[in-house]
Every structure is written in C-alpha cells, then in structure tokens.
C-alpha positions, 0 to 999 in steps of 0.5 A: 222474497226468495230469501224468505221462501228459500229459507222457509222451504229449509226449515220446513225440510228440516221439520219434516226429517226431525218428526220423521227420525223421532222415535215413537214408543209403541204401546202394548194393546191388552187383547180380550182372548180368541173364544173357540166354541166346539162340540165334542167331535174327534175332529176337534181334539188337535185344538184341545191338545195344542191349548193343554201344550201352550202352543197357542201361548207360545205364538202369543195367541191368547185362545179360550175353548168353550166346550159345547 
C-alpha cells in the first residue's frame, strides 16, 4: 500500500513540474483604440501634439482624439 502511494506521489510530482516547465504561447489581444473627447481648450493641446509626433504609437497606445 505505500509502494503504490509512493509511487503515485512521484508521479503526480513528475506531472506537475512537466505542466509547470511547458512553455504557453501568448496570444496578441487586438485592443479597440482609447477614445479621448475634448474640447478645443489651450490646456489640450500637449495631447494633440503627442498624437501628430507618434508618441502614443511609440509606447504602444492606440489613442483616438475625438475633437468637440
């Protein structure tokens, strides 16, 4: 009865480490883009700036301005 258990614990041991150690391929999500609404105000315009210089691209932020 503790050969069996013995040798079940191992296995079930052995099973573990061989799920942990498999290496899962992550899939790429497609992200719909962050929609900003603003109004035209001077406080704003950083925001217009950084989109016309790709800087949201850049970080890898998909940013859509909506102009009010």
């Amino acid at each position: 009865m503790f050969k069996l258990l013995k040798y079940l614990s191992i296995f079930l041991i052995f099973a573990c480490l061989l799920f942990a150690c498999y290496a899962w391929t992550p899939t790429e999500l497609k992200r719909p883009p962050l929609k900003v609404e603003f109004a035209s105000f001077v406080g704003e315009y950083p925001g217009i700036i950084a989109q016309e210089k790709g800087f949201f691209k850049g970080q890898g932020v998909d940013v859509e301005l909506i102009y009010k």
